[in-house]
TIFI-800038 format. One record per residue (C-alpha): residue in three letters; x, y, z. Coordinates in steps of 0.2 Angstrom, whole numbers, plus 5000, padded with zeros to 4 digits. Example, Ala and Ser with C-alpha at 12.3 -4.5 7.8 and 13.67 -1.06 7.14 Angstrom:
REM residues 2
ALA506249785039 SER506849955036 
This chain:
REM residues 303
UNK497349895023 UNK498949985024 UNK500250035037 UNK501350205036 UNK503450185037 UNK503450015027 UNK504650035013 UNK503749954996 UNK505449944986 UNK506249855000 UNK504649734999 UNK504949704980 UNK506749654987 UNK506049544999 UNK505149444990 UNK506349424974 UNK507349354988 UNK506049234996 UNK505349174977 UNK507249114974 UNK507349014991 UNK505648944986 UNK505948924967 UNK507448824974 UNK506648724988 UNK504948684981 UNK504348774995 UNK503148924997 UNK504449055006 UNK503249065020 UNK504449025033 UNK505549175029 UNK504149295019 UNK503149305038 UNK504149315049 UNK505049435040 UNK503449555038 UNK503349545057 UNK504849565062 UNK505649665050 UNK504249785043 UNK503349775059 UNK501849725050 UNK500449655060 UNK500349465062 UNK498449425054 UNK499049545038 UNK500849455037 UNK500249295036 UNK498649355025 UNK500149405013 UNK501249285013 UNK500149165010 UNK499549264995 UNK500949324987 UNK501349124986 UNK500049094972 UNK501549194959 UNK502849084967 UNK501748924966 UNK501248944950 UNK503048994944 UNK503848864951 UNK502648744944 UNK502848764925 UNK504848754927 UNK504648604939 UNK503648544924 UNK504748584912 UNK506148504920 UNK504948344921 UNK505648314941 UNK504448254956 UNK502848174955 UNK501348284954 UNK500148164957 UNK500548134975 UNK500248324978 UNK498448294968 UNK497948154980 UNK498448264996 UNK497048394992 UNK495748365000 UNK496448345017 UNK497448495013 UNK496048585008 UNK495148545024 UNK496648605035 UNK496848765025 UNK494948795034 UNK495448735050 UNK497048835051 UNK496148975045 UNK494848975060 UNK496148955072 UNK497149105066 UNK495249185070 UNK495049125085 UNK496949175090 UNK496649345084 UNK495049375095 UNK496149325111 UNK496749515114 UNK498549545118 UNK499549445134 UNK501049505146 UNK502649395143 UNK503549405160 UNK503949575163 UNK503949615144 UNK502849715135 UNK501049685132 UNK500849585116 UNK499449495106 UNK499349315108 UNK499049275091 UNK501049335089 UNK501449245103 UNK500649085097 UNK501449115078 UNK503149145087 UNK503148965097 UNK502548865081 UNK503648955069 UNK505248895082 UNK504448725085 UNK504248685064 UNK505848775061 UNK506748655073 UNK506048515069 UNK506448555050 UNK508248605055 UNK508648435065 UNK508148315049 UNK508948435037 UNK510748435045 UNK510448265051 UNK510148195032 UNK511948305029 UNK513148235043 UNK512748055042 UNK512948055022 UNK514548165024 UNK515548015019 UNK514547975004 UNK515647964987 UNK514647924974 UNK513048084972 UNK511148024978 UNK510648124962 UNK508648094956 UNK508547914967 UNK507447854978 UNK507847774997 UNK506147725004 UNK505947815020 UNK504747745035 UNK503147815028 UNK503147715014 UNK502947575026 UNK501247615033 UNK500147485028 UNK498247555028 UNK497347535010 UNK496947574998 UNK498847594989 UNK499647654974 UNK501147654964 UNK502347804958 UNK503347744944 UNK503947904940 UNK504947934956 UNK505147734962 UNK503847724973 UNK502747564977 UNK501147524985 UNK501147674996 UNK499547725004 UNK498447845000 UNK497647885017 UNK499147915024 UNK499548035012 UNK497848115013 UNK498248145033 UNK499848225028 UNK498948345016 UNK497748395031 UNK499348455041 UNK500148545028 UNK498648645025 UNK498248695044 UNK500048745044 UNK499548855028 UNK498048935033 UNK498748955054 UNK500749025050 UNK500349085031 UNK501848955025 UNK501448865011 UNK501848675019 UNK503348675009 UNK504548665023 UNK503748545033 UNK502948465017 UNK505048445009 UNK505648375024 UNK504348225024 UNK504548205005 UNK506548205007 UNK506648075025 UNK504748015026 UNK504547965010 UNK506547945003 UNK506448064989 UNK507848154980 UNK508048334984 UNK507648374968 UNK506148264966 UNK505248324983 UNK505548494976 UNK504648444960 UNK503048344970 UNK502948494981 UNK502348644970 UNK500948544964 UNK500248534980 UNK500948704985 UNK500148814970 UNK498248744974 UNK498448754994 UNK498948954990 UNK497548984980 UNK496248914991 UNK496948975007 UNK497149164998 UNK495449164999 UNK495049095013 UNK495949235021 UNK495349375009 UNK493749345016 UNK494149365033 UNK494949535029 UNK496849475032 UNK497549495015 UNK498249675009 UNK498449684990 UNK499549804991 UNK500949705001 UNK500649554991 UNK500849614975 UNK502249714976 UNK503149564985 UNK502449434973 UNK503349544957 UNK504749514964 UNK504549334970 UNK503749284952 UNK505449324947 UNK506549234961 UNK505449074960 UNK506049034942 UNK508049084944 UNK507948964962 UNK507048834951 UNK508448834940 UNK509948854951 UNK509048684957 UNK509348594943 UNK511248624944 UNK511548614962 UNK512448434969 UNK510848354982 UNK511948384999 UNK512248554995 UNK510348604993 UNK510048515008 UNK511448615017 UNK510948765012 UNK508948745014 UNK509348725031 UNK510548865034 UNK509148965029 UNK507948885041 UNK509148935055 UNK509049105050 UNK507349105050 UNK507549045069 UNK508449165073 UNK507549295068 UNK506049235079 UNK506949195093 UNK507849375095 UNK505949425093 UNK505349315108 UNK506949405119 UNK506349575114 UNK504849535120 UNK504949485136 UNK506449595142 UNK505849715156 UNK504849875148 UNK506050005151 UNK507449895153 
């Protein structure tokens, strides 16, 4: 599967770029990578998402052994969310069929335009937003703060959701939090994966950092755990549906291999406000970017 005009160096830049942002964040890169096929490359949606979500697997993995290494998160909360995240890979995955099989719909007095990009293009702006408000939110009201956050934990209101059975993470300050709850979050990060071709990182970061009351740089660490074996699964998920092209992926994933351990490095030396600040800079550009789309499309044909 491959499509004529798409520059493939200007792919390999793309994705050194989107490996740092993930390497950085703990998150996959999904949020910017497809988006950016689509709207920048003009890649069709079913093949972007099919390569975003596999050029993730280099990121993932990446990210992981550095996160490791530098002994931040708590990988054993992203163990206990795979297998509701592996069930939402699935379900994502069959809605993205079913989207696809819809045929293409008129917005206003736009163009004609498939509804599966239409549908990608409404949640993209809903997630993003959402992600955006928390982020910038968490910035302004600690504005005032003098002493740094650094690696400590502040309990957010997920951690009180009382349905058993519970357990205790030591390693980031966590108590008796509860395992079916975290179960149901895994399900909805991995119908985000296998539906938009993100990761879950940057809806999975935001609950880590005000859901649960992690550290920016301990969500980060608990979220490529997760991250590398929700890639993997949902890679071939889509393979088998035909939506992945190797071509695309592994030219952006060389480049994103790369990014993903300078970003998780840059990560380790970066003050908790200021990632937070510039993670969400970066989801407003990815807003952006969808939204101008959504304009373009439904501006009068001709006009």
């Amino acid at each position: 599967m491959f499509y004529e005009g798409v520059s493939l160096p200007w792919l390999g830049v793309t994705g050194l770029l989107v490996g740092y942002v993930a390497g950085m964040f703990g998150v996959g890169g999904g949020f910017l990578l497809t988006p950016m096929l689509m709207y920048i490359f003009g890649i069709p949606a079913v093949t972007a998402v099919g390569a975003g979500i596999c050029q993730q697997c280099g990121v993932a993995a990446g990210s992981f052994l550095k996160y490791r290494q530098l002994g931040k998160g708590e990988p054993l909360i992203g163990f206990i969310m795979i297998g509701g995240s592996l069930m939402g890979i699935d379900a994502g995955t069959r809605l993205l069929s079913y989207l696809n099989g819809l045929g293409a719909w008129r917005l206003g007095h736009g163009q004609t335009v498939p509804a599966v990009r239409v549908v990608l293009d409404g949640l993209f702006i809903l997630l993003l937003s959402f992600t955006a408000f928390y982020v910038f939110r968490d910035v302004w009201l600690t504005r005032h703060q003098t002493v740094p956050r650094g690696d400590k934990t502040i309990p957010g209101p997920l951690t009180r959701i009382r349905i058993p059975p519970y357990m205790d993470f030591p390693r980031v300050q966590l108590e008796h939090i509860s395992v079916p709850m975290l179960t149901y979050v895994g399900f909805l990060l991995g119908l985000a994966s296998g539906l938009m071709g993100i990761g879950g990182g940057v809806l999975f970061t935001p609950i880590l950092l005000y859901g649960i009351g992690l550290s920016a740089r301990n969500a980060a660490g608990t979220g490529v755990s997760l991250l590398l074996i929700t890639v993997i699964v949902g890679t071939i998920e889509q393979s088998l549906r035909g939506y992945v092209s190797l071509t695309f992926a592994m030219i952006i994933l060389a480049g994103s291999s790369i990014g993903a351990q300078l970003g998780a490095m840059t990560t380790h030396r970066v003050r908790n406000r200021s990632l937070r600040l510039v993670f969400g800079c970066l989801v407003m550009v990815a807003i952006a970017m969808i939204v101008w789309d959504v304009i373009r499309l439904v501006r009068p044909v001709g006009g």
